[in-house]
C-alpha positions as CSV (number, residue, x, y, z in Angstrom):
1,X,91.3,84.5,130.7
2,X,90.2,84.3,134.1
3,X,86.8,81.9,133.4
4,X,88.1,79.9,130.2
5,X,88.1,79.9,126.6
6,X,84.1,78.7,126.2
7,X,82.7,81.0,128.7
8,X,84.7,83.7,126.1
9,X,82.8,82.1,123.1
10,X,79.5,81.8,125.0
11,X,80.0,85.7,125.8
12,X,81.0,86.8,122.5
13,X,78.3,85.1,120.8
14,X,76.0,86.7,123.7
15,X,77.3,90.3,122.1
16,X,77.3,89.5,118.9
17,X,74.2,88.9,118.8
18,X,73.4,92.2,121.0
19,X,75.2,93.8,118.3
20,X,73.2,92.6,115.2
21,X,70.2,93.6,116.9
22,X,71.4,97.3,118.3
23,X,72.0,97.6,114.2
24,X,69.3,95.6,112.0
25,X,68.0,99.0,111.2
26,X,70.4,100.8,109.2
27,X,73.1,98.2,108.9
28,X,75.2,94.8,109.2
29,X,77.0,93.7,111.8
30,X,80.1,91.0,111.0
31,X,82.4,89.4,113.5
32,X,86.2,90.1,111.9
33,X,87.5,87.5,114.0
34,X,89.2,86.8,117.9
35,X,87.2,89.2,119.4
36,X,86.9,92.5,117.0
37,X,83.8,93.4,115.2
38,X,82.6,95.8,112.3
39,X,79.8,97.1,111.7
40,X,78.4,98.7,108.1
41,X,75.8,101.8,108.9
42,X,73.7,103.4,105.9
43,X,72.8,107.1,106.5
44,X,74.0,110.5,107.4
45,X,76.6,111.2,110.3
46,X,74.5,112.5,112.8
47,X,71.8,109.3,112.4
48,X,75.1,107.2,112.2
49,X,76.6,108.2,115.8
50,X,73.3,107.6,117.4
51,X,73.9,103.9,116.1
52,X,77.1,103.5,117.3
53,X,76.8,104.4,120.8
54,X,74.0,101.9,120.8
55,X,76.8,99.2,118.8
56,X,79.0,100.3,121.8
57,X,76.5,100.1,124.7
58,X,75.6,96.0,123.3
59,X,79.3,95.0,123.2
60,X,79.5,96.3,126.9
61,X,78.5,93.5,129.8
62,X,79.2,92.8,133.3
63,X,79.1,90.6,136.3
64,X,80.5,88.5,139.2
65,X,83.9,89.1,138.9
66,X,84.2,90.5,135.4
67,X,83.9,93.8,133.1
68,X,83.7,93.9,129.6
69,X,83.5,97.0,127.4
70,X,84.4,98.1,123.7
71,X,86.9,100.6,122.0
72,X,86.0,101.8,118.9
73,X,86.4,103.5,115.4
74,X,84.6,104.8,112.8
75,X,85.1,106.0,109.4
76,X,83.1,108.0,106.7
77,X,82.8,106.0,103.5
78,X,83.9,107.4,100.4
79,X,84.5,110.8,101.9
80,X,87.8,109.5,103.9
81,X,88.3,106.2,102.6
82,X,87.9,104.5,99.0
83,X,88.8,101.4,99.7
84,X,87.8,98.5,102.2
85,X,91.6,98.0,103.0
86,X,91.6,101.7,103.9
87,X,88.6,102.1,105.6
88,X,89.5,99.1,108.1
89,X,92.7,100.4,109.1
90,X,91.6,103.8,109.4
91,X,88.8,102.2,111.6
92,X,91.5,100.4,113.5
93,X,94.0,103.2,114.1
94,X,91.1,104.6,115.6
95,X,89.8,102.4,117.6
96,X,93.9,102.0,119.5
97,X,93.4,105.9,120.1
98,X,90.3,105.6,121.3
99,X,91.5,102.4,123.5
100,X,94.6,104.4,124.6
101,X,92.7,107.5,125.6
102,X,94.0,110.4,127.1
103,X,97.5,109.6,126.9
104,X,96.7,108.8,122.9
105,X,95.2,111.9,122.6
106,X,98.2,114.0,124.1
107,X,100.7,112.3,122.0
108,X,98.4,113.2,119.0
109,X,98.7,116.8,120.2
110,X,102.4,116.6,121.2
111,X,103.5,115.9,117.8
112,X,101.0,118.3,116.6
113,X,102.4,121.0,118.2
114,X,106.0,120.1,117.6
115,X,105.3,120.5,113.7
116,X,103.8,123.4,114.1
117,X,106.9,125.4,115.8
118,X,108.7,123.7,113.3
119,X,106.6,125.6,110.6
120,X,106.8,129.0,112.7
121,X,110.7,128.8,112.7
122,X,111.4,127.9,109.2
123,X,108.3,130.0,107.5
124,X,106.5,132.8,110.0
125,X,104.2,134.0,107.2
126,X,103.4,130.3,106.5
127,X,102.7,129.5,109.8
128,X,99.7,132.2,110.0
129,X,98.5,131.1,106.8
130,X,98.2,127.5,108.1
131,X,96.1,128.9,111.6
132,X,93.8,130.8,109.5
133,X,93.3,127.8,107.2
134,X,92.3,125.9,109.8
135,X,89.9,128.1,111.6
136,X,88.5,128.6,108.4
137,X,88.4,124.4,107.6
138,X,86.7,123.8,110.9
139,X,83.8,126.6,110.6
140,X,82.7,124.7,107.1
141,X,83.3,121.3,108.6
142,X,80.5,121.8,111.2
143,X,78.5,123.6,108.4
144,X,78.9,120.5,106.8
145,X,77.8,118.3,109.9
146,X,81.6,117.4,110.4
147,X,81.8,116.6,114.2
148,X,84.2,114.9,116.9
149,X,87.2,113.3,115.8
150,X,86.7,113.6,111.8
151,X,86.7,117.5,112.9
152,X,89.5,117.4,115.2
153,X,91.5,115.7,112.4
154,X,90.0,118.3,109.9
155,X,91.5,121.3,111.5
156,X,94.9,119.4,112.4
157,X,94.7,118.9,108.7
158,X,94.5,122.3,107.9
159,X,97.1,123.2,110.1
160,X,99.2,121.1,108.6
161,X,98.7,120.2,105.0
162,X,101.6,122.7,103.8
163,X,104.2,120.6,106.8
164,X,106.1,119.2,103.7
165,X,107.2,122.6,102.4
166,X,109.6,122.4,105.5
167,X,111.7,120.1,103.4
168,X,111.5,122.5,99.9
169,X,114.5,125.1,99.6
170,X,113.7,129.1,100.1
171,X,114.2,130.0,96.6
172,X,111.3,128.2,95.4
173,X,109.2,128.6,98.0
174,X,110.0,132.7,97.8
175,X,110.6,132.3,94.1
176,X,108.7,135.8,92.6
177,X,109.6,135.3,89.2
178,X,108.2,132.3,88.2
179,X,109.1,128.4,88.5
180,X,110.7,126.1,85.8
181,X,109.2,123.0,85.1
182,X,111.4,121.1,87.1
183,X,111.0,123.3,90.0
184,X,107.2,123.2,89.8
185,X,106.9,119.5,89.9
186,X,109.5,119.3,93.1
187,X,107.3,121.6,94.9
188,X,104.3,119.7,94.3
189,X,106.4,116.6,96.2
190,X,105.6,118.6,99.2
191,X,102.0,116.7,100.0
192,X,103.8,113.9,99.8
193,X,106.5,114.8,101.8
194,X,104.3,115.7,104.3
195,X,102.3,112.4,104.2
196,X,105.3,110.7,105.2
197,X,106.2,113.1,107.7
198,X,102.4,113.0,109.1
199,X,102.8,109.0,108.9
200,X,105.5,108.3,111.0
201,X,103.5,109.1,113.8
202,X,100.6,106.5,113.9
203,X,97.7,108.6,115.7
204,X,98.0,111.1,112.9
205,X,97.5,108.6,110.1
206,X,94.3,109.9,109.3
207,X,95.5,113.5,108.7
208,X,98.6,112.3,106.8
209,X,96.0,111.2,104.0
210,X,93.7,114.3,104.2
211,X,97.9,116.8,103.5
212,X,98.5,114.1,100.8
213,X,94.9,115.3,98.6
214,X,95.2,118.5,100.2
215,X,95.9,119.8,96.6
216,X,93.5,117.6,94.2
217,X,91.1,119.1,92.1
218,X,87.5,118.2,91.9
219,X,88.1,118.1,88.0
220,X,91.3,115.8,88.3
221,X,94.0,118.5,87.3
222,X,95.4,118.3,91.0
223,X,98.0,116.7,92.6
224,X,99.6,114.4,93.6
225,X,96.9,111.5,92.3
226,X,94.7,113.3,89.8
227,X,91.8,112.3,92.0
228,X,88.2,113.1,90.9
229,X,85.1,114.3,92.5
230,X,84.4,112.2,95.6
231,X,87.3,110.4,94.9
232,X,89.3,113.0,97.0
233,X,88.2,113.1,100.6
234,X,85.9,115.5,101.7
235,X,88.4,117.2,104.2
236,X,90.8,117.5,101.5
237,X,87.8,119.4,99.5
238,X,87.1,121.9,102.3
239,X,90.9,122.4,103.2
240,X,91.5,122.8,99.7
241,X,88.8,125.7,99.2
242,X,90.0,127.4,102.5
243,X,93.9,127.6,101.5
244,X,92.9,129.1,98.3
245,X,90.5,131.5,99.7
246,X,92.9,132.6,102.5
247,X,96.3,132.7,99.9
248,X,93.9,135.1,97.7
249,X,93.3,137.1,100.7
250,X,96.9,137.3,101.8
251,X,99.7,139.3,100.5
252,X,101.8,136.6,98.8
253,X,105.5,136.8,97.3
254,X,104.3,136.2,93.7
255,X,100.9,138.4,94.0
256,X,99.2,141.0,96.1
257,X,96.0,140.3,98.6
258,X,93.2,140.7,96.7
259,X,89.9,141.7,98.4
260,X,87.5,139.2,100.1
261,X,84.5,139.2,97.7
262,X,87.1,139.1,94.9
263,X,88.2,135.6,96.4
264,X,84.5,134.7,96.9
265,X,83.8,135.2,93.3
266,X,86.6,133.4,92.3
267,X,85.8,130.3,94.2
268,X,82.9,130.8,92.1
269,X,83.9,131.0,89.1
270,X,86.2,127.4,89.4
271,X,83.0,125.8,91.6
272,X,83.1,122.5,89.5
273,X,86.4,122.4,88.0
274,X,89.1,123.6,91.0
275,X,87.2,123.2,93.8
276,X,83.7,120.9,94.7
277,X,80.6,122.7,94.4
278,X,79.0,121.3,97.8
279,X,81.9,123.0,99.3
280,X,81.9,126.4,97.8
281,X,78.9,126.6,98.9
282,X,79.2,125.7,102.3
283,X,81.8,128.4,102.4
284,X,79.7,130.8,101.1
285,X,76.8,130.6,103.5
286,X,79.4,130.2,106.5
287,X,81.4,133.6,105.5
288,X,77.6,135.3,104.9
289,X,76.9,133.9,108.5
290,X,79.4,136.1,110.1
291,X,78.4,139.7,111.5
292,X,79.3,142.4,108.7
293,X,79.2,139.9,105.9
294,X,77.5,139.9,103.2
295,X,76.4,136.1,101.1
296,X,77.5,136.6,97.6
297,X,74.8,134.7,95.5
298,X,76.5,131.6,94.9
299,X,76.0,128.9,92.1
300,X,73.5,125.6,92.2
301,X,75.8,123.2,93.8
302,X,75.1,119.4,94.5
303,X,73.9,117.6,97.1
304,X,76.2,115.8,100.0
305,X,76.1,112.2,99.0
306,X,74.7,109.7,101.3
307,X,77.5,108.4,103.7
308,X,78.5,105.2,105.5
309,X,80.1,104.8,108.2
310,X,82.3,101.4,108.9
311,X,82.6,100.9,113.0
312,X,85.2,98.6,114.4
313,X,85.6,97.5,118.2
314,X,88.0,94.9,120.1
315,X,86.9,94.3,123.8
């Protein structure tokens, strides 16, 4: 604005080329358009975010009488996104809460905390469930090399993924002697429920997609998409391990707490149908890791599969 419209074209095609070069050796760098990049990155995570604070350092300059710097967001191909429509605006809802920062941030943790005293008044028990989840979700994330922001979104995740049963009546929440049919499938709404819930507040659209497969099976009996394998994002998977090991655990309406390496063997037992095998795992060698534990031998699970990460930036 302040030195004209071809100094800006001279200084973005200055950083675009910065950036192709910060990224030739694990990627591709693409100008979107106006002044927003993306970037494609082959590799693991923690190779990834090296890359990207190189991405961010070349679409940084300054001088005489101007600053220029980059926000950013990045996103875990397939794990949180199947699609390039999805992975773009998960990139870009990012990248605004990284631009707006600390007060971003608070909002995100405002709203957060709203829904949670919403779960503590209507269901108590539910509410401690939900903590426990999360603590659990977040000790296998970083097992799994889950860091920053896909692990802050994680355990908000975790804490949340039940928020829809807010709008499902006592009776068949509390229901001991068993659900009709009709009953069943309306409590199953409840991931979608809390999607929309989740959705209406935009620095939480990340976690509104993790509650909605919250619930899908690795074998595609879940709900609500009948998503397979790595089809369902790998937050979903772990949060989805963690509520059922911590429901087994608990004293429910419908069923008694069973004990902890009863739980552990039945994670098991459905490693490769219920829940992903990667995961189990992970769980496994997480609860042996804690003082008094014991490891339970655990089944041959799969590898993680190679991840990419998509990295968008507007000066």
């Amino acid at each position: 604005d302040s030195f004209g419209h071809m100094a800006g074209d001279v200084l973005l095609s200055h950083l675009g080329h910065r950036l192709a070069d910060a990224v030739s050796s694990c990627g591709e760098a693409y100008r979107l358009g106006g002044d927003e990049f993306c970037v494609l990155l082959r590799g693991t995570p923690p190779h990834a975010r090296l890359i990207i604070g190189s991405a961010s350092t070349a679409l940084s300059a300054s001088g005489e009488g101007f600053r220029v710097s980059a926000s950013f967001g990045h996103v875990i191909v397939p794990d949180e996104a199947q699609t390039s429509t999805r992975a773009l605006r998960m990139a870009d809802d990012r990248m605004y809460a990284h631009k707006g920062g600390t007060r971003a941030a608070s909002a995100r943790q405002q709203t957060h905390d709203v829904l949670l005293t919403v779960l503590r008044e209507r269901q108590p028990d539910l509410h401690e469930h939900l903590a426990e989840v999360g603590r659990l979700a977040a000790a296998v994330g970083r097992r799994m090399n889950i860091e920053g922001e896909q692990l802050d979104e994680l355990v908000r995740a975790a804490n949340l993924h039940d928020v829809g049963k807010a709008a499902i009546p006592d009776e068949i929440i509390n229901n001991v002697k068993g659900l009709s049919d009709r009953e069943r499938a309306f409590l199953r709404r409840h991931t979608i429920i809390g999607e929309r819930i989740l959705s209406s507040a935009p620095a939480l659209g990340p976690v509104a997609a993790l509650v909605r497969s919250s619930h899908e099976h690795w074998d595609g009996s879940g709900y609500p998409d009948g998503l397979i394998g790595e089809a369902i994002p790998l937050g979903a998977r772990i949060i989805g391990v963690c509520d059922a090991f911590q429901a087994m655990v608990s004293k429910r309406p419908y069923a008694p707490a069973t004990s902890d390496e009863h739980a552990i063997a039945e994670l098991q037992r459905n490693a490769g149908s219920q829940f992903d095998p990667s995961v189990v795992k992970a769980f496994i060698d997480e609860w042996g890791a804690r003082p008094g534990e014991a490891t339970p031998a655990a089944p041959a699970a799969a590898g993680s599969p190679l991840l990419s990460l998509p990295f968008a930036s507007r000066t």
